[in-house]
C-alpha positions in Angstrom: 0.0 0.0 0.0 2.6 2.8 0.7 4.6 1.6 -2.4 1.7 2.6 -4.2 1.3 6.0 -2.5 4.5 6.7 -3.0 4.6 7.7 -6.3 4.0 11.7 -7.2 0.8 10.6 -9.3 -1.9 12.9 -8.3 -4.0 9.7 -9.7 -3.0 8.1 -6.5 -5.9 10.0 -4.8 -8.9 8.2 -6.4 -6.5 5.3 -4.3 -7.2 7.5 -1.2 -10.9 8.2 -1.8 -11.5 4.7 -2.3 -9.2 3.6 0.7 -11.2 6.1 3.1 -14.4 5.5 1.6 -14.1 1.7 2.9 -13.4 2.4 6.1 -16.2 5.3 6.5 -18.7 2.6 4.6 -19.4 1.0 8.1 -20.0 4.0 10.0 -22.6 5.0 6.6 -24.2 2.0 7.1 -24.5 1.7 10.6 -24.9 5.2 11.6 -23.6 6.2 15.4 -26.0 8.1 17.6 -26.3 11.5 17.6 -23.2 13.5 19.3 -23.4 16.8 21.7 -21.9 18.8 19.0 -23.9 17.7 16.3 -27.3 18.3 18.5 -25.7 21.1 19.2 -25.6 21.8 15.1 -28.8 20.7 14.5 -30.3 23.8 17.3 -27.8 26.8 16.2 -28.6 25.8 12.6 -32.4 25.9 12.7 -32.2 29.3 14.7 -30.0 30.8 11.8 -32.2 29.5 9.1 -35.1 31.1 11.0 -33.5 34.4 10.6 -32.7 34.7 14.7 -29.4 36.8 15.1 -26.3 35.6 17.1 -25.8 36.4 20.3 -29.2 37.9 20.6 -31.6 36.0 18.9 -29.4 33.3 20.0 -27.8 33.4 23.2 -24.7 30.9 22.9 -21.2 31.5 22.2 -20.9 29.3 18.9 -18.3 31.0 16.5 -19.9 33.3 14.1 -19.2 31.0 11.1 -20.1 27.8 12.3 -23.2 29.1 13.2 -24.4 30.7 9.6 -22.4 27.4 8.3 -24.9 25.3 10.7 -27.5 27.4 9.1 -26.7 26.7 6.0 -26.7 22.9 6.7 -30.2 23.3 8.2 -31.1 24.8 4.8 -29.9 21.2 2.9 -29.9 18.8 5.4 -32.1 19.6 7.4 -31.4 17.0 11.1 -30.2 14.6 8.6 -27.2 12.3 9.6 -26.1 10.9 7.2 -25.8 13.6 4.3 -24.1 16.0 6.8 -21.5 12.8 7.4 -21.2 12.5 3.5 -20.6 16.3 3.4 -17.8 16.2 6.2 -16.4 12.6 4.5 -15.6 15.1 1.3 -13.8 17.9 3.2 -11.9 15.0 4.9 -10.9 13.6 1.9 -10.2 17.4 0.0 -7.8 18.2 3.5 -6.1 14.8 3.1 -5.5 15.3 -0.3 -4.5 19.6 0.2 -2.2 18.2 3.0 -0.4 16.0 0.7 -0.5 18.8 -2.0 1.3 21.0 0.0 4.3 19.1 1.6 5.0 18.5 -2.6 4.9 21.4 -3.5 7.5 23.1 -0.7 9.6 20.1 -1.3 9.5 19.7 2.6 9.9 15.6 2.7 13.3 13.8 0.1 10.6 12.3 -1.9 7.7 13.5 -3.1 5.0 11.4 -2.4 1.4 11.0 -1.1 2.0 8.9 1.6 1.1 12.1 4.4 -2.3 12.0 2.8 -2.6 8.2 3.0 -1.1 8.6 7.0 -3.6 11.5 7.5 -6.6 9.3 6.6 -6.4 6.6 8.4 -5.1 8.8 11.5 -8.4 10.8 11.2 -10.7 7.8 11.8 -9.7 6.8 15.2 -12.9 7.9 15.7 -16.2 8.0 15.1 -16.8 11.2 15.5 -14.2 11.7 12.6 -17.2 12.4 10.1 -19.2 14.6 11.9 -19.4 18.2 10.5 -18.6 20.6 12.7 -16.5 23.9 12.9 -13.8 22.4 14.4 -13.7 20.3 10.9 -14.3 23.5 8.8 -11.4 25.9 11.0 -9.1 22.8 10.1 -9.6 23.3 6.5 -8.3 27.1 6.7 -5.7 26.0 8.9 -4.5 24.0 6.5 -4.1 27.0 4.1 -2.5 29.5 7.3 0.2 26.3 7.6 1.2 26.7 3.5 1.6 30.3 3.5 3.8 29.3 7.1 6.1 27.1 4.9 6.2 29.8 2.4 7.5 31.9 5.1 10.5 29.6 6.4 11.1 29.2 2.3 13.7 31.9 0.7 11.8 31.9 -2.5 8.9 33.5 -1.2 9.7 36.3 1.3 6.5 38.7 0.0 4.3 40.5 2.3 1.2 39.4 0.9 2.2 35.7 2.2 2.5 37.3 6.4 -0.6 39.0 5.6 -2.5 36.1 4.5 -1.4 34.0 7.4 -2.3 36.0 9.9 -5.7 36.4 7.5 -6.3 32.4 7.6 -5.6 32.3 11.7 -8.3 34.4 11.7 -10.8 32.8 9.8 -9.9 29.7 11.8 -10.5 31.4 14.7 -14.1 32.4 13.7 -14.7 28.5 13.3 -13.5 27.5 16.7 -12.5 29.8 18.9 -9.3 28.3 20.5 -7.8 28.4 17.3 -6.7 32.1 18.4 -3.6 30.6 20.3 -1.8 29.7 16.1 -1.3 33.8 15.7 1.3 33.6 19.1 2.3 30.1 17.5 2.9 31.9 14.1 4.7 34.4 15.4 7.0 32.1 17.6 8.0 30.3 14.4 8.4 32.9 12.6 10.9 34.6 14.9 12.6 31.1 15.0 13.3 30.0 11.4 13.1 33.4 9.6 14.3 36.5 9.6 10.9 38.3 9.6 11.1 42.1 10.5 8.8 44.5 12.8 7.1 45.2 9.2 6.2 41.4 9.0 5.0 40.8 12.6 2.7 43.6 12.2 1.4 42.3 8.7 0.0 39.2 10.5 -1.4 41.0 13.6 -3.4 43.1 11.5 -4.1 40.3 8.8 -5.3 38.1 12.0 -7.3 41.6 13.3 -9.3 42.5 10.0 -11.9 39.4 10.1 -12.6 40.4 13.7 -12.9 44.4 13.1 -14.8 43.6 10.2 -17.2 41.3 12.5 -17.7 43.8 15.0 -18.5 46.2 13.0 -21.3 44.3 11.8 -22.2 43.9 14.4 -22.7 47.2 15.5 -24.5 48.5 12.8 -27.1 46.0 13.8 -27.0 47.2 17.5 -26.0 44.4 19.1 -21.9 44.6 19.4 -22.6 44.5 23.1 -24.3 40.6 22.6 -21.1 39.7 20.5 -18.4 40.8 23.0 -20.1 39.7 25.7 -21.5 36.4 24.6 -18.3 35.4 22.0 -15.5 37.3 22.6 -15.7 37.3 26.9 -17.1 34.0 27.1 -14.5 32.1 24.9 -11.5 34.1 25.9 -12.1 32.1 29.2 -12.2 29.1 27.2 -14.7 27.1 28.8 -13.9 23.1 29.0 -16.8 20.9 28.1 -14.7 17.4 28.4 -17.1 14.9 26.2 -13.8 12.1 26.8 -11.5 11.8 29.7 -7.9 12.2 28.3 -7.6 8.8 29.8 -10.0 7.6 26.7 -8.5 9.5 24.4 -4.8 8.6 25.0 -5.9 4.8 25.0 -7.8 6.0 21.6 -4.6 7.2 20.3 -2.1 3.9 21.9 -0.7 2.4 18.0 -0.3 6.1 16.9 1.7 7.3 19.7 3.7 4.6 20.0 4.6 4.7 16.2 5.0 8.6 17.1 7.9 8.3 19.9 9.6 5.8 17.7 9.6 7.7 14.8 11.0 11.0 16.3 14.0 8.9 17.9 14.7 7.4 14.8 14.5 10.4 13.0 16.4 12.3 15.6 19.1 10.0 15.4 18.9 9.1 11.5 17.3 11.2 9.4 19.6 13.2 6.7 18.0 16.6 5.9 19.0 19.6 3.9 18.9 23.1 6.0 15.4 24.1 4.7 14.1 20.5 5.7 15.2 20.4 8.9 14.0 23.7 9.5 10.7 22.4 8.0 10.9 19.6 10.9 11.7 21.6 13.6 8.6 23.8 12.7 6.3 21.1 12.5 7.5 19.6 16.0 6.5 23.4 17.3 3.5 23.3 15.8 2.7 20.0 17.2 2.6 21.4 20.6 0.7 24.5 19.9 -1.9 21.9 18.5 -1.2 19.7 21.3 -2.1 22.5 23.2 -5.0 23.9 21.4 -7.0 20.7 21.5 -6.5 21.1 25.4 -8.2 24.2 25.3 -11.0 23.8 23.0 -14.4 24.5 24.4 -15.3 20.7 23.3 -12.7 17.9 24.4 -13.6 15.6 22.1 -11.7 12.6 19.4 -12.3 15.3 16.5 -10.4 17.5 18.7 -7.0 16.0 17.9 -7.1 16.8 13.3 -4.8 19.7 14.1 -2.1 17.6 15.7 -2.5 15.2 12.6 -0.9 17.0 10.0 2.9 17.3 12.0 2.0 13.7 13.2 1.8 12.5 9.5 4.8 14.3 8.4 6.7 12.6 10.6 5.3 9.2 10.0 5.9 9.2 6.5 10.2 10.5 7.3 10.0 6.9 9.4 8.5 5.2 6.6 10.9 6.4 4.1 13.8 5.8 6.1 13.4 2.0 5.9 15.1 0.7 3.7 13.6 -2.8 3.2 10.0 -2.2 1.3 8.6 -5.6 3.3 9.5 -3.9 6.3 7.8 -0.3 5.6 4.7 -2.4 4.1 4.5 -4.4 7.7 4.9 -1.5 9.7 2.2 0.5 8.0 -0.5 -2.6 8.0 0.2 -2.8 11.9 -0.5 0.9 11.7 -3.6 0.7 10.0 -4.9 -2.7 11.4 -4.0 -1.1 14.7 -6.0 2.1 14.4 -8.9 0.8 12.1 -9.1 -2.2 14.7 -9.5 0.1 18.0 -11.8 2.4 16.6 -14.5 -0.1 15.9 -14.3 -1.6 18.7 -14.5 1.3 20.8 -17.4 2.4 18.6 -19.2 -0.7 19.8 -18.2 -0.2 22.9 -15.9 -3.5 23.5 -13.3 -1.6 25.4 -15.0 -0.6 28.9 -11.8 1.8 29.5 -12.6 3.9 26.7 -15.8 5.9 27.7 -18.0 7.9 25.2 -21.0 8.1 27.3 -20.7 11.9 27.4 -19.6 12.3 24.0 -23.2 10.8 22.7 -26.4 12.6 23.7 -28.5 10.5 26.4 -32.0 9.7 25.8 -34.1 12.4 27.8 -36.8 10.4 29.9 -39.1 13.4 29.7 -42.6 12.4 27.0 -42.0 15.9 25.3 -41.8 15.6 21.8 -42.3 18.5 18.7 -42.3 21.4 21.3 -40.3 24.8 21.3 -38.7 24.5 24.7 -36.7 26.5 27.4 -34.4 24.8 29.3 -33.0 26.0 32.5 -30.8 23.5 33.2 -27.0 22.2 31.6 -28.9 19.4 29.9 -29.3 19.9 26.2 -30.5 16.2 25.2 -34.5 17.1 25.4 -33.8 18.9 22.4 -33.0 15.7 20.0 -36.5 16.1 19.4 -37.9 19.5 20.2 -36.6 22.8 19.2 -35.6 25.6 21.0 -38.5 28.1 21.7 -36.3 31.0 23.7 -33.1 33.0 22.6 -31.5 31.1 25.8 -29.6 28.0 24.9 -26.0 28.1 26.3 -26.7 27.7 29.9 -23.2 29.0 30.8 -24.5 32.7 29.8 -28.1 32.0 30.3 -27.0 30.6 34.2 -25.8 34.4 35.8 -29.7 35.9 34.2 -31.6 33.1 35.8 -30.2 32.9 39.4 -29.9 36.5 39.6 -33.8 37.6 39.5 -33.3 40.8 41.8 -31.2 42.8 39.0 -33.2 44.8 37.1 -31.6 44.4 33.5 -32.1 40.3 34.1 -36.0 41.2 34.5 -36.2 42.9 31.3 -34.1 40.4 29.5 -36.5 37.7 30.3 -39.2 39.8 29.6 -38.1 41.1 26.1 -37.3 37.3 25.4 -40.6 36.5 25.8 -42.2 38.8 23.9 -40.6 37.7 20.9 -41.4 34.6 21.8 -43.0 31.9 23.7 -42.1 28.4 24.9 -44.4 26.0 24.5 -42.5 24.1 27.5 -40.4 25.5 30.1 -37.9 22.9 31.6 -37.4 24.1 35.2 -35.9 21.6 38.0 -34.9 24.4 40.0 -37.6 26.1 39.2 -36.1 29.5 38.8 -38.8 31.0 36.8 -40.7 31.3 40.1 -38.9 34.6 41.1 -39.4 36.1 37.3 -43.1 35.4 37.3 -43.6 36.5 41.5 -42.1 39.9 39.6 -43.8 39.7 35.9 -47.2 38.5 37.1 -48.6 39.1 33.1 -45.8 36.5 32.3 -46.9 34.5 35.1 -50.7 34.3 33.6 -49.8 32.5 30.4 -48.2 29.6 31.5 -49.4 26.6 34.2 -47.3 24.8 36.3 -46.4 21.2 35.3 -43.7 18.2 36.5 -41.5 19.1 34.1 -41.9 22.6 34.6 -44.0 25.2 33.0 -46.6 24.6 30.2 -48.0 27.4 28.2 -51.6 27.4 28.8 -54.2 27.0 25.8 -56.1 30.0 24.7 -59.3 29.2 24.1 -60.5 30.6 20.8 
């Protein structure tokens, strides 16, 4: 298999899509239950494609383009599975392929070959959660084009300004995908103080490339009126960077055993081994930094999750494929790489069928709610978002991290009216309250109080009788 990847054909990748098509068939077939972030995806999505604004018709602090992105898969797919998995399967298979595309074309690796897109593949589906579309899937892809112009940097062919500014561009971008892809512009900037002799001029060129998507965003924002919603509910919320761990790193670094090992053995091989030019070792030693910026940004995402790990993928590949290369004997590379594959494909079906009790992804998949509400727009006061698999949301209040300080905190004034302009937008159908803190709002709002009845689960609104 890698002696037929490693020929510089790009007709090698119809080799790739059939490869990851095969091991994706099973999880097509047999489709996994719904995840947090997707559920998540399906709610944000529908309130886009209702026309609700972000951050006030919408209280959550989703990334700006996920969210009209999730609109726009409301708009096709509606809660569909399994077209929004054949939709992330094809960006999967167009980054494998751009990863591969790049490392040829900067000449980073002594041959040139697709074996990094072959490596990056089968690394991506350790998981089952590998093929769910989400923005941490989507940032990837323009973090892919922020780590070209990166190796266009480090290379003395191309030192043009345009290339700084575009990096610092593509950060961005990535940044208004998933959030805690902010920490690659310090990254960026560390490697390009490292391996390049970058001046003042440069640095600069990036800050403000990284800067423009955000200005432009705000302002926006504020011609709307609601700049206040975004800072608060985006920009302060996920410059805290709120953990919502969906797998213990226990899991996950079980998950990632055959990789890691193959990982640690590689880089002291290579260490010890490996005969690069200048540029290519400089190419290494960037890739080993940007390793652990990735190693830490998946630490810090807001959702801890298998997916989490595709940005550590791409320096994890590239050093792979140095290992393979450096063996000599081609029985010996083939050997390795089955044991690779049959090692990864192996444990990520069996954990996807739960047969290793060590490996937990009870969080990671939404729990059935026991509650008989079904086809209702709800409110739920409460961190439990799994009611919503089959109801929609009714209220601008979803992320109960910012929708937590309005509730408990009934005696401030601008809480009262919050709630009470809420509602007059719109109504509930249900209210899920187990703390019942809607009591203080309606002992304060008694025409709120009159349309709804109290019920087990909460609040019902009542009937009007026509």
């Amino acid at each position: 298999m890698v002696g037929y990847f490693r020929i510089n054909d790009p007709y090698r990748l119809v080799g790739l899509l059939v490869i990851m098509a095969l091991l994706s068939l099973p999880l097509f077939i047999d489709t996994p239950d719904v995840t947090v972030t997707e559920l998540k995806s399906f709610v944000i999505g529908e309130r886009v494609n209702d026309g609700y604004g972000l951050y006030h018709g919408t209280i959550d602090s989703t990334p700006p383009l996920t969210a009209w992105c999730y609109g726009l898969f409301d708009m096709v797919f509606g809660r569909s599975l399994t077209g929004r998995h054949l939709l992330a399967f094809i960006i999967l298979f167009i980054q494998s392929a751009f990863l591969g595309i790049i490392l040829i074309d900067k000449k980073v690796i002594t041959e040139n070959t697709y074996i990094p897109s072959l490596l990056f593949s089968l690394l991506a589906f350790i998981s089952f959660d590998s093929i769910a579309l989400t923005g941490d899937l989507l940032a990837f892809g323009v973090l892919l084009l922020a780590l070209n112009n990166l190796i266009k940097e480090i290379e003395f062919r191309t030192p043009r300004d345009e290339t700084s500014f575009n990096l610092g561009i593509f950060i961005s971008l990535a940044s208004m995908f998933s959030f805690s892809y902010i920490i690659y512009l310090p990254g960026a900037i560390i490697i390009l103080s490292i391996f390049t002799r970058s001046t003042i001029r440069k640095y600069l060129l990036v800050v403000f490339g990284f800067l423009l998507p955000h200005l432009l965003l705000i302002c926006i924002f504020n011609l709307n009126g609601h700049a206040g919603e975004l800072w608060q509910n985006y920009y302060v919320h996920n410059f805290s960077f709120p953990a919502n761990d969906l797998i213990s790193t226990k899991s996950l670094a079980l998950l990632c055993t055959v990789p890691l090992f193959y990982l640690f053995v590689s880089l002291f091989i290579l260490n010890r081994d490996a005969r690069l030019t200048k540029y290519q070792s400089q190419v290494f030693q960037m890739m080993f930094l940007w390793f652990v910026i990735a190693f830490v940004q998946f630490f810090i995402a807001a959702d801890f999750r298998p997916q989490s790990i595709i940005t550590v993928l791409p320096p994890v590949s590239f050093f792979l494929t140095h290992f393979l290369l450096l063996i000599r004997r081609r029985r010996f590379v083939e050997m390795n790489a089955l044991i690779l594959i049959v090692g990864i494909v192996v444990l990520a079906y069996l954990t996807r069928y739960q047969k290793i009790p060590q490996i937990n992804f009870s969080d990671l998949i939404v729990k059935k709610n026991p509650l008989p509400i079904q086809n209702k727009k709800i409110l739920v006061l409460a961190d439990d978002q799994s009611i919503f698999l089959k109801n929609t949301l009714g209220s601008p209040f979803f992320d109960w991290d910012l929708a937590a300080p309005v509730f408990t905190q009934p005696d401030y004034y601008e809480n009262l009216l919050l709630v009470y302009r809420c509602f007059e937008k719109e109504k509930p159908e249900v209210i899920i309250d187990p703390q019942n803190h809607m009591a203080a709002f309606f002992g304060r709002m008694p025409q709120l109080k009159k349309l709804y009845v109290k019920s087990k689960e909460g609040y019902r609104l009542r009937k009007i009788n026509s």
